[in-house]
N, C-alpha and C positions, 0 to 999 in steps of 0.2 A: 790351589797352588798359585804363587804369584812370582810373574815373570818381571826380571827384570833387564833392561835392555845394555847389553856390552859392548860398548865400541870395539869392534876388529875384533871381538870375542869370538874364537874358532875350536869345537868342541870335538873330543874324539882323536884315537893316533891314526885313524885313515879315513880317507873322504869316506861318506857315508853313499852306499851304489844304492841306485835308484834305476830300475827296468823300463823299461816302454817296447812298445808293438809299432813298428811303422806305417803309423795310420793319423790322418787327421787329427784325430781327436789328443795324440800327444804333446799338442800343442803349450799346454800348460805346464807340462815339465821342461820343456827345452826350452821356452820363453825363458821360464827362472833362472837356469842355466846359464842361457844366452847373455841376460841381461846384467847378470850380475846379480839378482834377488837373490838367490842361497847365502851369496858371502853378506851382505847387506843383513841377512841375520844371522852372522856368525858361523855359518855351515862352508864346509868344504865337502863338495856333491861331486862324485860319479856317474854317468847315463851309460847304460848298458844298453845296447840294441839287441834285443831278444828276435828271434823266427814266429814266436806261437804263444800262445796263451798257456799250453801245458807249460812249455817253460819258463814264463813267469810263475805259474803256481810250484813248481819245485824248486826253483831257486830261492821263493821267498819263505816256502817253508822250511828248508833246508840251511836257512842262514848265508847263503851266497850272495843273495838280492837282501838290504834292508826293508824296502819300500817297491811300491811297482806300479804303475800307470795298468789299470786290471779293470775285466769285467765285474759290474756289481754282486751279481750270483758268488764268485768264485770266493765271495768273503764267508757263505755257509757252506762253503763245499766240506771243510772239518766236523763243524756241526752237527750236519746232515750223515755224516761217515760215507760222502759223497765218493770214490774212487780217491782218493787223496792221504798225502800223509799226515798224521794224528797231530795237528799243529794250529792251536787255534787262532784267528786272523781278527781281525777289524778295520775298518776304516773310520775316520774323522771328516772325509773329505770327499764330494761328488764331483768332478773332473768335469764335466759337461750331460746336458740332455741332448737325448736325437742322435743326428749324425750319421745315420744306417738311411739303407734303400735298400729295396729288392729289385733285382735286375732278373730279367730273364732273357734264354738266347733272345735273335732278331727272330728266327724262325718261327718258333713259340709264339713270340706278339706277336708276329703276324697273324698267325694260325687264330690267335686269340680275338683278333680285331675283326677278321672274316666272320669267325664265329657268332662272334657278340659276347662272348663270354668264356673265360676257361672252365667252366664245369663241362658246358658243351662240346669242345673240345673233348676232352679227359673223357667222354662220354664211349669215345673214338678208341680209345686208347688201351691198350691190354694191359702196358709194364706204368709202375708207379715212374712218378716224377723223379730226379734225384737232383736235389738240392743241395747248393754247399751252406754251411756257417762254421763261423772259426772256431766252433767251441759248444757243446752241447748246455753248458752251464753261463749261455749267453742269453742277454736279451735280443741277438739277431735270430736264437732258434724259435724264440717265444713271439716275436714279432712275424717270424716268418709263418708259423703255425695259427695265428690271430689272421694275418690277412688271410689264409686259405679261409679262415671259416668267417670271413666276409664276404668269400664267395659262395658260400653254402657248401661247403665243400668238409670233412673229416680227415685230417691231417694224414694219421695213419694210414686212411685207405688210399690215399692218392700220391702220400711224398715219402721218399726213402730220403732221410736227411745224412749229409756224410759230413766231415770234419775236412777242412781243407782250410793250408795258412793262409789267411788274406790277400797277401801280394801274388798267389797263384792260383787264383780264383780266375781270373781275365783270361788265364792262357787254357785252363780244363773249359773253360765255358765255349771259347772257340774252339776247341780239338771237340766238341761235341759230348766230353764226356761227363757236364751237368747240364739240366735244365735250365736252371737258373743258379741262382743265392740271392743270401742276406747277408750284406757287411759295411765296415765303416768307408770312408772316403780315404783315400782317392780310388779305389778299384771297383766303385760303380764307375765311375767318369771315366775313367780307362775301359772297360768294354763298350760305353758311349761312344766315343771319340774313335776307336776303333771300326765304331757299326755293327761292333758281334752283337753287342747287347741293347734294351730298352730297359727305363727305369718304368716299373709297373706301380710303386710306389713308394714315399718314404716312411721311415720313423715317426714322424710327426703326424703322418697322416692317417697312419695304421693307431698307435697309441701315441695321442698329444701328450708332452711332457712326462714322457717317461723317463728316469733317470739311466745312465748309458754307463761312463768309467767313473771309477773311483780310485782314491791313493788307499794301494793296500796294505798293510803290514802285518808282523806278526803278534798277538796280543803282547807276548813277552816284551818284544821292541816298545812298544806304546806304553809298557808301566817301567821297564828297568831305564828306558832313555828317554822318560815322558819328555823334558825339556828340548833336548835336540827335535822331536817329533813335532812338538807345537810349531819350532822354529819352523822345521819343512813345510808345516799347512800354511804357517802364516805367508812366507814366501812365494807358495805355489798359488794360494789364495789370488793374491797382488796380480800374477801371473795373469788367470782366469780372468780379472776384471779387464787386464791390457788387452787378451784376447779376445774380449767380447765389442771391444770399440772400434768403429770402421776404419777410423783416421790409421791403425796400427798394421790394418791387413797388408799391402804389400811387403810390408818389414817381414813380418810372420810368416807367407808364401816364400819369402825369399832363404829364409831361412829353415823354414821345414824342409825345401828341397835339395836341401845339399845332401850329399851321398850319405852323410851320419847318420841321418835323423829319418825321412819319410822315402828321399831318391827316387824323386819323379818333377816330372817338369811344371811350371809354376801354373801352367794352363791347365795342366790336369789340377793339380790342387785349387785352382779359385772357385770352384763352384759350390764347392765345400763350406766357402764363406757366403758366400751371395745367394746362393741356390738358382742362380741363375742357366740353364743347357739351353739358350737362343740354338734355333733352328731345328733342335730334336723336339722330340715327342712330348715330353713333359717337363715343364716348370717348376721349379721347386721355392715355396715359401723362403723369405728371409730369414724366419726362425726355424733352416736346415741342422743348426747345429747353433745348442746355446753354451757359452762357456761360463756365464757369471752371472745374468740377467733377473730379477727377483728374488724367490732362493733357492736358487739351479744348485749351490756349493753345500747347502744345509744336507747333511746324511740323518731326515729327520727318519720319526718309525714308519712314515706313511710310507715312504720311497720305499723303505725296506721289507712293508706288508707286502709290497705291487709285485715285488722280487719274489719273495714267496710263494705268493701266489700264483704268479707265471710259473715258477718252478712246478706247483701241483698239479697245475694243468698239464702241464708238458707230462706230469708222469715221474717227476725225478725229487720230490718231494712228498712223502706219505707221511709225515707228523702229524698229529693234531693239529689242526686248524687254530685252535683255541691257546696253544703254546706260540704261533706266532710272533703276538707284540713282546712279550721275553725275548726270542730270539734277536728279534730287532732293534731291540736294545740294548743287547750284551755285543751285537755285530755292529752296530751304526751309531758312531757315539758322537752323540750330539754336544755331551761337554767336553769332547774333548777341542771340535772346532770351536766351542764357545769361546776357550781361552785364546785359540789361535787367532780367532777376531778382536780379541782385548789387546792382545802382542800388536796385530797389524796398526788397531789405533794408534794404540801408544807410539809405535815407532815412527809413522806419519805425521804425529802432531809434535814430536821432539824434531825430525828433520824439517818441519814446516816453521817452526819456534828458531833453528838455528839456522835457516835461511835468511829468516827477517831479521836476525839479529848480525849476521854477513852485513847483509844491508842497509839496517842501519851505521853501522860501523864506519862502510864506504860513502 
């Protein structure tokens, strides 16, 4: 299909809603928003703030949500005939890698740090751990289940994993009623800064470059409004690159914290860019959270094997191994961001072409 680019070209009789979770990693949608990138290709965009990842996945399958700032998994959850309604998904577009830490209370690291080790610990101990993550079809349960068994540890025999929204992870882990969790930012750095929690480790560190959110939609959306669709990636695409350059961070902090969008103070959100926690326990690499860098955005088949595959492990995947890269293909569509990087050129070198030509002028 060949895109061609419209001036003030605006498609559709209502903005097209787009979900997001208030969390760090939504950056790339509210950026386009923000900036003006949706109308810049033609689009007239909605942002929903969703509570939970369930409710992005019913919304989006149910036609309420177009599009959704989503975990990667939740694009097989149809597929898989995951707990989900019968509504097949895809994406075009990886949102960012990383992003996640596991925090555990203060008490726990302590206990930990005396010990020498949390196996030794847990040695101690009669009742399993209980852990939060947002969403069992996440790569915070799969990360979170990978670090146990870096400790030499069997996930089932030691952690009882429960669902808990993000934003109320901070306040269960100081009432004492989890062990820890696995989630994105800002609500590691908020039980930091508070002192309940220690970060024990990140995403990056647990699995380097694993891919994190994706734009999800519904497959019907993605072949009956292909055009409008490309627009969204190319748009959000541009987004992710602005997001991933330092010179942009304050702008971005400033605006994820308004009450709309993530509603947390800019302090708890910077570390999220820097990976910088000066004076607590652990440091966190620069590449804490990557928004555009190499090909963080490519929804290639490999990203979508890793997904699978954490899914088997975890228990929540029993297909054939060998149907995999099918899956991954029919879920992670590589042409469909193909075109959306042909749009982004194009429309970069026509407003680059008629800038110089302003200026020639003048």
């Amino acid at each position: 299909m060949v895109i061609r680019i419209k001036s003030g070209a605006s498609y559709g009789a209502r903005p097209l809603r787009l979900g997001f979770v208030p969390l760090f990693d939504c950056a790339p949608l509210v950026v386009a928003h923000e900036l003006g990138l949706f109308q810049r290709f033609g689009l007239r965009v909605q942002l929903s703030r969703e509570i939970g990842w369930a409710t992005i996945r019913d919304k989006v399958c149910f036609g309420e949500l177009d599009g959704a700032h989503a975990l990667a998994p939740m694009v097989f959850a149809k597929v898989l005939d995951l707990e989900t309604p019968r509504v097949d998904c895809c994406t075009g577009l990886i949102l960012n890698r990383h992003g996640n830490a596991i925090t555990l209370s203060r008490a726990l690291w302590e206990a930990v740090r005396m010990a020498g080790s949390l196996r030794t610990v847990l040695r101690e101990r009669r009742e399993k751990l209980v852990l939060g993550v947002p969403f069992l079809l996440s790569s915070h349960h799969f990360l979170a289940r990978a670090w146990l068994e870096s400790q030499g540890l069997v996930p089932e025999q030691v952690a009882q994993f429960v669902v808990v929204p993000p934003p109320q992870m901070p306040g269960h882990l100081k009432a004492g009623h989890l062990a820890g969790y696995c989630v994105g930012e800002p609500w590691n750095s908020v039980a930091v800064l508070q002192r309940t929690g220690c970060i024990a480790a990140t995403s990056a560190e647990v699995v380097a470059m694993h891919p994190e959110k994706v734009l999800l939609v519904r497959q019907e959306f993605a072949a009956g409004r292909a055009e409008e669709h490309i627009r969204m990636i190319a748009a959000i695409l541009q987004a992710c690159s602005y997001c991933d350059a330092a010179e942009n961070r304050e702008e971005i902090l400033e605006i994820l914290s308004r009450r709309e969008y993530v509603n947390a103070p800019i302090e708890v959100l910077r570390p999220s860019f820097t990976g910088d926690f000066s004076g607590v326990e652990h440091n966190i690499r620069e590449d804490f959270t990557i928004f555009a860098r190499g090909d963080t955005n490519e929804p290639t088949e490999e990203k979508a094997v890793w997904v699978l595959q954490a899914m088997r492990a975890a228990g929540l995947h029993k297909g054939p191994a060998g149907e995999d890269r099918a899956l991954a293909r029919r879920a992670f569509r590589w042409d469909i961001f193909e075109q959306a990087v042909r749009l982004q050129r194009a429309t970069e070198y026509t407003n680059e072409t008629n800038l110089k030509n302003q200026e020639a002028f003048v």
